[in-house]
N, C-alpha and C positions, 0 to 999 in steps of 0.2 A: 754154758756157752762153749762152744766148741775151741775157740780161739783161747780160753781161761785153762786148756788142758794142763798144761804146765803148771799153773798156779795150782789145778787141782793135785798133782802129782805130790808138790811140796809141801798142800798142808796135810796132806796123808802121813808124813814122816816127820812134818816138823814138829817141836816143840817136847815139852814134857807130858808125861802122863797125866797129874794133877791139873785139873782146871779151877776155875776162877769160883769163890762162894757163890756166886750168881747161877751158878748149876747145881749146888745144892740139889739132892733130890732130883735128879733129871734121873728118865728113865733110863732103863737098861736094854731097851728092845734097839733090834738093829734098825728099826726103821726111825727109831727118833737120834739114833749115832749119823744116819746115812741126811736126815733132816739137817741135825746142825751143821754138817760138812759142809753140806749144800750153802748153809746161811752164811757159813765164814769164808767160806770159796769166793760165793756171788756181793759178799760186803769187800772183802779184800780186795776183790779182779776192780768195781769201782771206785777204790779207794786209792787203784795205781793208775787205771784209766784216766780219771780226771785228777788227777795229779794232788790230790788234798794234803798230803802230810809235808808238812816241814818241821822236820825235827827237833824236840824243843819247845814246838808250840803247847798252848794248851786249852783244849777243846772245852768245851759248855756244853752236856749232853742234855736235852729237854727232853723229863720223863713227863708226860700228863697221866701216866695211870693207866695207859689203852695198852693194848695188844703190842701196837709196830714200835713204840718208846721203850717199853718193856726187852722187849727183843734186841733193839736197837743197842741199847745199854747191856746188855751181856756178850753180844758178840762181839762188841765194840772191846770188851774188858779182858773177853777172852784172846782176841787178837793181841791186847796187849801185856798178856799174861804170856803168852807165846813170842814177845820178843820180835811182832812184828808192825806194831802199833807205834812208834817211839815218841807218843805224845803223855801227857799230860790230861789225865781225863777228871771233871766235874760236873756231877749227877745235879741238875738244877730244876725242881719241880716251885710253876708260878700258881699259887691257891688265888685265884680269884675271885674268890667271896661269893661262889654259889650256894644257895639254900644247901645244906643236906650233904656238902662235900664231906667223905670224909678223914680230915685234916690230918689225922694221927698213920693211916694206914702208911703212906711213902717214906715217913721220918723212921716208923719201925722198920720198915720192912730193906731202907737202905743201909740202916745202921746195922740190923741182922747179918746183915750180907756183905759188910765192909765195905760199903761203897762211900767214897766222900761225896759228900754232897751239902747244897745248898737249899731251903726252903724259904720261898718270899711269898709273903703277904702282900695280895694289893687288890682291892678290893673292885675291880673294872666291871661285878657283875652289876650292880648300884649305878655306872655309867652307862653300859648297855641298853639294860632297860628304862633308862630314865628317855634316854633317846630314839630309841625305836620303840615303835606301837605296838600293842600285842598280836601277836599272829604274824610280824614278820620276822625276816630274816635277819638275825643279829652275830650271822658268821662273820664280815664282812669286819665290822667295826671291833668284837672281839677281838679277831686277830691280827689287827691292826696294833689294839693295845695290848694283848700277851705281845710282840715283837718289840713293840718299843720296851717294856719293861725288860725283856732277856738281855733284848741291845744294851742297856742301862745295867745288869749283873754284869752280863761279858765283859765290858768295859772296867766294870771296878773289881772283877777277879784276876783280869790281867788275860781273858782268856782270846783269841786270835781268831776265834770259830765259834759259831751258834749250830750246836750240829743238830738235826732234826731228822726223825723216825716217818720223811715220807718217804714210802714204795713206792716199788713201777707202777702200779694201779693206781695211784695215788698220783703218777707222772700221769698215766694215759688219760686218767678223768680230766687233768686241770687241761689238756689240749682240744679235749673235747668239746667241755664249755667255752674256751676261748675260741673255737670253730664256731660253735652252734651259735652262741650269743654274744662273745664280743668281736667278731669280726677281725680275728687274726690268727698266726699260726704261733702259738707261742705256749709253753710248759712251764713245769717247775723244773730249772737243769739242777743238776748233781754237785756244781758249786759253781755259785753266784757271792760277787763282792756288792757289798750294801751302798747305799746313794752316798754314805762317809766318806765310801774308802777306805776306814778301817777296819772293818771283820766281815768276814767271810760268813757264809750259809752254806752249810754244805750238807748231804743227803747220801748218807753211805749206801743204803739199803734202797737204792735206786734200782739194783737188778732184782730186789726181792719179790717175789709174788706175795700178795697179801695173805692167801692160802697160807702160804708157808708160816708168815706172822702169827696169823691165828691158831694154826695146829700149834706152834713151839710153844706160844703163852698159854695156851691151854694145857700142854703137857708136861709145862712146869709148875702150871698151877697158880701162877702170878696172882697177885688181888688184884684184880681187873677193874676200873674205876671207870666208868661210862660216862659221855661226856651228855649233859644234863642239859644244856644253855644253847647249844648250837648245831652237833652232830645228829641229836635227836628230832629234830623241826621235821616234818614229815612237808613233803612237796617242795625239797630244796632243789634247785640246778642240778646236784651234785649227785643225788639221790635218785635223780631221772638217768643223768648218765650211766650211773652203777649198773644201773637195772636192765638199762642199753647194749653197753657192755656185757653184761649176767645172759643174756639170750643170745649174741653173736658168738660168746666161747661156749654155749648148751649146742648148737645149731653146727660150730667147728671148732673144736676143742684146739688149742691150742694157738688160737687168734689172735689173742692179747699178745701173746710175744709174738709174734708176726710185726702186729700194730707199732711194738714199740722201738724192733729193730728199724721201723722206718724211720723214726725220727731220728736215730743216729745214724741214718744212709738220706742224707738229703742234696737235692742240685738244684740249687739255685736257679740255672740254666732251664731250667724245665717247669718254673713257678713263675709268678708273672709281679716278680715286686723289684722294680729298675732300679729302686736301693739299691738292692743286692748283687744285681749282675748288669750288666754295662750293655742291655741289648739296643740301646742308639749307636754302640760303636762296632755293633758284628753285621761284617760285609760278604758278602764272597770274595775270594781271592785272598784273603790272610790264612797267613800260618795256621796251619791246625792247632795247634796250643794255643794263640791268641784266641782263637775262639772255645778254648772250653770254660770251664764256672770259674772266670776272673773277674772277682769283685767290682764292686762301683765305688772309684773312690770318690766320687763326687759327695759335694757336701750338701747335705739340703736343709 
């Protein structure tokens, strides 16, 4: 992003030579050097953006094993191997008692790699299916119960943040469904405080391309662990938009970040929700500035 130049400037220079065990084994070629730059540039720029760190804190990183968790947790580790993290980081994977999971790969492979971390058991695949029929869709209630259970670590680790490996692609599909099916304009943002009040959700890897995710964990080789129960459901919501999405950026390359800079370029002024803008009190004859995108303080 153009406006990130500065930041890309700094992490060119900053830090130490040595990075974090979690690169381990990372290639040598300049395109997977010029890939990670890219990943700690584009996590860092939203991690100033949306103002996520308070010093001190200490984050809950949620590995499940995929691609963007994977990624997430190293650039995350690398940043704070570079002195420009100043949080508190813990690697937290929830096993929830899928046939076939398997159990041993994240405890080796974080202890491999020095990562602290946490492993819980809770078995919500036995709830899942006990309640939904076969052949439908058990994303929904899933993630309902992984969240309460993270909420429930975070809380008894002391940790101030649930931080979570969703992408910009990851932003743009959940606005999409909310368009298409549930009748509103609304995402996943880059951090959101929980109905508590006390811990945050936060999504560093919001400017990421999924692309990127995928190339980085592939070219580190990560144990890739496929989600079994809910990501693989063929004819999800989600699985229509991807595919939606996958022909608009075949058709004009470079779409999706178009798409996404809209949602952080929005006027209220120009949408039609009187929540948001006060169009019962814009007249002719007032001040120009009375009339640009000033809120509706009204209560409903």
């Amino acid at each position: 992003m153009n406006e990130h130049a500065e930041i890309a400037e700094r992490d060119d220079n900053d830090g130490p030579e040595e990075i974090h065990a979690l690169f381990r084994g990372a290639p040598s070629t300049t395109a997977f050097r010029k890939l990670r730059k890219r990943l700690v540039r584009e996590t860092r720029a939203a991690i100033e953006d949306f103002g996520m760190i308070r010093p001190g804190d200490r984050w809950l990183v949620c590995l499940s094993g995929g691609k963007d968790s994977y990624t997430l947790l190293a650039i995350l580790h690398e940043l704070k191997w570079r002195g420009l993290l100043p949080v508190d980081l813990l690697a937290c994977n929830l096993d929830q008692g899928q046939p076939g999971f398997p159990a041993t790969v994240l405890p080796e492979f974080l202890t491999d790699r020095e990562v602290t971390h946490r492993i819980e058991y809770q078995d919500t695949y036995s709830i899942v299916t006990d309640k939904i029929a076969p052949g439908g869709t058990m994303c929904s209630l899933c993630s309902r119960l992984r969240r309460g259970n993270l909420y429930r670590i975070a809380r008894e680790e002391g940790c101030s943040a649930v931080v979570l490996g969703h992408h910009r692609d990851d932003i743009l599909e959940t606005f999409f469904m909310n368009l298409f099916h549930g009748g509103r304009l609304a995402t996943m943002p880059p951090k959101l405080l929980n109905e508590e009040g006390d811990l945050l959700v936060l999504r560093p890897l919001a400017y990421v391309a999924e692309a990127d995710c995928e190339k980085f964990a592939r070219d580190m080789n990560y144990p890739i662990i496929p989600c079994d129960l809910c990501g693989s459901q063929e004819g999800l919501q989600r699985a229509q938009v991807k595919r939606l999405l996958d022909e608009w950026e075949a058709r004009a390359p470079g779409r999706r970040q178009v798409m996404f800079r809209a949602l952080m370029n929005t006027r209220p002024s120009h949408l039609v929700d009187p929540k948001l803008f006060d169009f019962a009190g814009l007249w002719p004859g007032l001040a120009r500035d009375a009339a640009e995108d000033v809120p509706n303080l009204r209560e409903h």
